[in-house]
C-alpha positions as CSV (number, residue, x, y, z in Angstrom):
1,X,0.0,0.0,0.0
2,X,1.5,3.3,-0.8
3,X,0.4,6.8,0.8
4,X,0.1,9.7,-1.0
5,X,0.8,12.4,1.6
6,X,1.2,15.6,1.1
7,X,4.4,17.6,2.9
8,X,2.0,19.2,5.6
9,X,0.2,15.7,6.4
10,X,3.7,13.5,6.5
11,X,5.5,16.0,8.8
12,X,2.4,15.9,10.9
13,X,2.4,12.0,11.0
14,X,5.6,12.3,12.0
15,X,5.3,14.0,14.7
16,X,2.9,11.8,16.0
17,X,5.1,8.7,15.4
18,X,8.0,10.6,16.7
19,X,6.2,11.3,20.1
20,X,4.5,7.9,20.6
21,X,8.3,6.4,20.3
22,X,10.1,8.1,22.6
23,X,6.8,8.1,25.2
24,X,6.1,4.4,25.2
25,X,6.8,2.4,28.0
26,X,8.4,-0.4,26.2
27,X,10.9,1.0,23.4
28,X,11.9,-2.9,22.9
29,X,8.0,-4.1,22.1
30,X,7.1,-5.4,18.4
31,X,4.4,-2.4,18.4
32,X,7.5,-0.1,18.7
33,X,9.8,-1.5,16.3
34,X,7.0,-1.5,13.5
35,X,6.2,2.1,14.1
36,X,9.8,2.6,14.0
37,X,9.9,0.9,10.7
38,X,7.1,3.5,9.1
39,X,8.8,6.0,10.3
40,X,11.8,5.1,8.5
41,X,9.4,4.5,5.5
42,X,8.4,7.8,5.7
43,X,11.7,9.6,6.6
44,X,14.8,7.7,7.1
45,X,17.0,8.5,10.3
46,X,20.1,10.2,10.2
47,X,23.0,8.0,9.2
48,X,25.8,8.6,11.9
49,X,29.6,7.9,11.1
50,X,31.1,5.1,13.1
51,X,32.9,5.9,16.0
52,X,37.0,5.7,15.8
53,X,38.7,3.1,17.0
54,X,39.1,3.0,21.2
55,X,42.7,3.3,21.7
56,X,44.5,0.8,24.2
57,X,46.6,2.2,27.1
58,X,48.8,0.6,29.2
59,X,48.9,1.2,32.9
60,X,52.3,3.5,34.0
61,X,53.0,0.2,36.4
62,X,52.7,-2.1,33.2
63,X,55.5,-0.6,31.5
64,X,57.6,0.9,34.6
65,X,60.4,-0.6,36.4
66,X,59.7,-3.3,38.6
67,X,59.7,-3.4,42.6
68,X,61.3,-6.2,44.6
């Protein structure tokens, strides 16, 4: 089924979709992840560029002289 929405009426409906998703009780529940999936129907989210890489550091006693 496709939706012939004007601008006005999807922004509105997304409004609505946006609020019920962040209000709902249960952000995990299948009801959620379908409205979640019109939504992205509708207007996709944001793409987000991945993090960098976490650097590892070693502890100053790791790599400092040993004790007796």
């Amino acid at each position: 089924m496709h939706l012939d929405l004007t601008d006005e009426q999807a922004a509105a409906l997304l409004v609505e979709l946006d609020r019920v998703i962040e209000n709902d009780r249960f952000p995990l529940s299948r009801r959620i992840q379908t409205l979640r999936a019109i939504r992205a129907e509708i207007k996709p989210y944001p793409v987000h560029e991945p993090l960098p890489p976490l650097r590892h550091y070693e502890s100053p006693r790791a790599t400092g002289r040993k004790r007796r």
